[in-house]
C-alpha positions in Angstrom: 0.0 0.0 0.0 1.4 3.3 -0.7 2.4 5.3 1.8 2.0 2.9 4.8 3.9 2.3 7.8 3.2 -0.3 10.5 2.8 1.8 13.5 2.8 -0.2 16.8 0.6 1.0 19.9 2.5 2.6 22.6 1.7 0.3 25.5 3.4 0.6 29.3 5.3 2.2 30.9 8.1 1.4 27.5 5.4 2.8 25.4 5.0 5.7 27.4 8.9 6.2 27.5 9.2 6.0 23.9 6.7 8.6 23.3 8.4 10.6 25.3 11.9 9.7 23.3 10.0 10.8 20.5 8.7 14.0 21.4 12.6 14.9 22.4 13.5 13.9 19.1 10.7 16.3 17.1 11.3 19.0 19.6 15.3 19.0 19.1 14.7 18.9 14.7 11.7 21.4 14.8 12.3 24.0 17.8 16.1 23.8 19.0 16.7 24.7 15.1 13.7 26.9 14.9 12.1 25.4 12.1 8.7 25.7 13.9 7.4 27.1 17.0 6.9 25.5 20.1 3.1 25.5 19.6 3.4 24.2 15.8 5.3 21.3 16.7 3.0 20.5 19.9 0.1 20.8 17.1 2.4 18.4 14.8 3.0 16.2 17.5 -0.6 15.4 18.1 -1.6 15.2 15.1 1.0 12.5 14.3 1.0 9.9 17.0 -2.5 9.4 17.7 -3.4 6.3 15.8 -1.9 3.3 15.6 -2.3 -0.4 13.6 -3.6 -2.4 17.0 -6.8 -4.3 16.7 -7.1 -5.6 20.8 -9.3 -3.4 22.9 -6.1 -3.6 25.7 -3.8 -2.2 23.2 -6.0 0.3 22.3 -6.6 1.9 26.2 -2.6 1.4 26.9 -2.2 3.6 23.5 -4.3 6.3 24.8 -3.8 6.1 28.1 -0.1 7.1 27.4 -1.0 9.8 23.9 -3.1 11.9 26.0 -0.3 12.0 28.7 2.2 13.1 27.1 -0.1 15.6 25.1 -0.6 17.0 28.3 2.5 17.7 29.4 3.6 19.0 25.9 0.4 21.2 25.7 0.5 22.6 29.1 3.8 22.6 30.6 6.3 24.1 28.3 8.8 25.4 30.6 9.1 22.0 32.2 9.2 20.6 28.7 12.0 23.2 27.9 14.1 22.7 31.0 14.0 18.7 30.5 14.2 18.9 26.6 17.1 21.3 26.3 19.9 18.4 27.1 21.7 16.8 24.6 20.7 13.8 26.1 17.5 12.6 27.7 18.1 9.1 29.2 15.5 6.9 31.2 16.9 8.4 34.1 16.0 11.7 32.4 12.4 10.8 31.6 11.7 9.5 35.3 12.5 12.8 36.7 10.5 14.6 33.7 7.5 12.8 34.5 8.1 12.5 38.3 7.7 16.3 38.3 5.0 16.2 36.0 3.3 14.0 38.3 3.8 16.2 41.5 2.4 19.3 39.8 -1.0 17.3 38.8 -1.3 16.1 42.2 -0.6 19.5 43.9 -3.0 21.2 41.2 -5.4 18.6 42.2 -5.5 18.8 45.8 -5.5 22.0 46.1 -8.8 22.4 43.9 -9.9 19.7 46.0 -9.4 21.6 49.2 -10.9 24.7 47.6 -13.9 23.3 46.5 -15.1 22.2 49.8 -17.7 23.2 51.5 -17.2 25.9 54.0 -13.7 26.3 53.2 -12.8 29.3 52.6 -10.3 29.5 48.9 -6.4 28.8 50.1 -4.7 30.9 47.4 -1.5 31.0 49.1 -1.0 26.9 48.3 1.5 26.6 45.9 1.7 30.0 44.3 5.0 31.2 45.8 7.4 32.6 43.4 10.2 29.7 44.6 10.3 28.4 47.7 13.7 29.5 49.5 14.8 32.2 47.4 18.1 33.7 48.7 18.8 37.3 49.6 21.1 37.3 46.5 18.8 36.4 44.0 15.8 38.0 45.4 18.5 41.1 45.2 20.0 40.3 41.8 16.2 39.9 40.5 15.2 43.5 41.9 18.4 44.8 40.2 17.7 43.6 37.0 14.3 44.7 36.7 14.9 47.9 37.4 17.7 47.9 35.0 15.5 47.1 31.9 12.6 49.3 33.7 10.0 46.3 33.9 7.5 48.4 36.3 6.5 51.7 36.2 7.6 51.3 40.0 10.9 51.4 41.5 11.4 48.4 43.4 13.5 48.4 46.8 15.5 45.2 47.3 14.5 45.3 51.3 11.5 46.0 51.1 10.8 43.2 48.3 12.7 40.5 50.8 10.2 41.4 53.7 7.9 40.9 51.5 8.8 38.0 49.6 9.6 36.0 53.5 5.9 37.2 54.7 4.3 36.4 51.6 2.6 40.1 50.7 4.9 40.9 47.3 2.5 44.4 46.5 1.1 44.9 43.4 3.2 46.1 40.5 2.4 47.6 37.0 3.9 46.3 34.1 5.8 48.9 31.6 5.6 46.3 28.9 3.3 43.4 29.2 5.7 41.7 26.4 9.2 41.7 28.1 7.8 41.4 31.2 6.4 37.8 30.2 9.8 37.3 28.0 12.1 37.8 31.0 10.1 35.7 33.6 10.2 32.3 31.4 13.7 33.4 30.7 14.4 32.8 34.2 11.4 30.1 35.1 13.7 28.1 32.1 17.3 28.5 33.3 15.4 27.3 37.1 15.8 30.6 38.8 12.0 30.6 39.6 9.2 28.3 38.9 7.5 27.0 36.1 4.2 28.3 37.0 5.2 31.9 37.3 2.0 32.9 35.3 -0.4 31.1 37.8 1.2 32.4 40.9 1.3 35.9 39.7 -2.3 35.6 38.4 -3.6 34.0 41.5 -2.0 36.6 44.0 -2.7 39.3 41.9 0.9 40.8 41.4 1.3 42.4 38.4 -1.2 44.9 36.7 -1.1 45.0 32.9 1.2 48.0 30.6 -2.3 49.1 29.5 -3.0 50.4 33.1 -6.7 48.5 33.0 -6.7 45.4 34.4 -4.9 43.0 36.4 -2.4 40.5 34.1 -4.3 37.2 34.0 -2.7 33.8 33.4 -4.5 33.1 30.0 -2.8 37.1 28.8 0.4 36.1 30.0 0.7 32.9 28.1 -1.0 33.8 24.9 1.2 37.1 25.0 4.7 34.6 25.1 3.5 32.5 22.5 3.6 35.2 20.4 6.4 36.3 21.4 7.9 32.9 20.2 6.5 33.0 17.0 8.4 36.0 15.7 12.1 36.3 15.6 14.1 38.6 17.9 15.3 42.1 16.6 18.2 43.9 17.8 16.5 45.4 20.9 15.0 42.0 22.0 18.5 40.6 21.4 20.0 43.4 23.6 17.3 42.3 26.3 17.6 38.6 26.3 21.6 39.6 26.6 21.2 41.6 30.1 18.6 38.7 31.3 21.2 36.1 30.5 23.9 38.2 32.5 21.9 38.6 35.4 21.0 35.0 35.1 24.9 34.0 35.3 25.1 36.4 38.1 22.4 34.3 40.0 24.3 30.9 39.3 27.4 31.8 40.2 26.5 33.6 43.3 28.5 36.9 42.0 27.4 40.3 43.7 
């Protein structure tokens, strides 16, 4: 038949790894070499792995069961995709921790809706929204620096009083200069593991950051539509000259340098 490829069903925890394998390969020949964007080849991806030539009902379930998991992760977890994907080399030892973290976050997401949604309890937003749990003076200090050196806020921030606030969990409210490189220079440093992955939730969900257009508070579905824009387009000189100060800074923060 023309055109036809046996195509075996992904089955187990081996099915489930390969998929995986698979992904890493597509993501390093499409979006390490920037012949796509991230959200093409997640597109791509699921469009190309769904079916299978497996006739037994077990087959079948095991197939799915493992698809929709790692479409999930691809679709909605990009930074931890990113962080994992980025190596040269992505093991089983690799893939165990990739979907060990995966795992966590879908069990802290879930509880915490769980504990939300109960009756007479009042909404716990201050579960698993912190910026990064034990974030050093020096970072907290080298963070402050550099977003005052590239003018993210329309505010001035002071390193103190961002620490007191940080340790007491009451960061105020900021306003956003430009909604664009703010969002560019936060998965900048969520992706080198300066902060977390789920930067956009926490600041959505504590209400951190108001939006450049001075109207509303920036939600999680602006911030992530607004980066994948962002990573559709190629940088220009200026957002060269920006992603060079972030990666200083970002130095700075590994190797502990004042």
């Amino acid at each position: 038949m023309r055109g036809f490829q046996w195509t075996p069903a992904q089955t187990g925890k081996e099915g489930l790894f390969r998929l995986v394998e698979q992904a890493q390969r597509s993501y390093k020949d499409e979006v390490t070499t920037r012949q796509k964007s991230y959200r093409r080849y997640v597109l791509d991806f699921t469009h190309s792995h769904r079916f299978h030539n497996a006739n037994d009902a077990w087959s079948k379930n095991e197939h799915l069961k493992n698809y929709h998991t790692v479409i999930e992760l691809l679709g909605k977890h990009e930074i931890l995709i990113r962080k994992h994907f980025d190596h040269d080399l992505l093991d089983e030892n690799g893939i165990i921790k990739l979907l060990n973290e995966f795992y966590a976050i879908d069990l802290s997401e879930s509880t915490t809706e769980s504990d939300n949604s109960s009756p007479g309890n009042p909404i716990q937003t201050n579960q698993n929204t912190n910026i990064k749990p034990l974030l050093d003076r020096h970072t907290l200090d080298l963070i402050v620096q550099l977003a005052n050196e590239v003018c993210l806020f329309k505010e001035v921030l002071n390193a103190d009083n961002v620490a007191i606030c940080y340790a007491a969990d009451t960061l105020q409210t900021v306003t956003s200069r430009n909604n664009s490189k703010l969002v560019l220079l936060l998965d900048k440093l969520a992706s080198h593991d300066v902060i977390t992955y789920n930067w956009q939730s926490v600041i959505a969900q504590k209400h951190l950051v108001i939006s450049s257009s001075r109207k509303k508070l920036l939600t999680q579905h602006d911030m992530s539509s607004t980066l994948n824009r962002i990573k559709d387009t190629t940088p220009n000189a200026i957002d060269k000259q920006f992603l060079a100060i972030i990666d200083k800074y970002i130095t700075l923060i590994k190797n502990r340098e004042v």
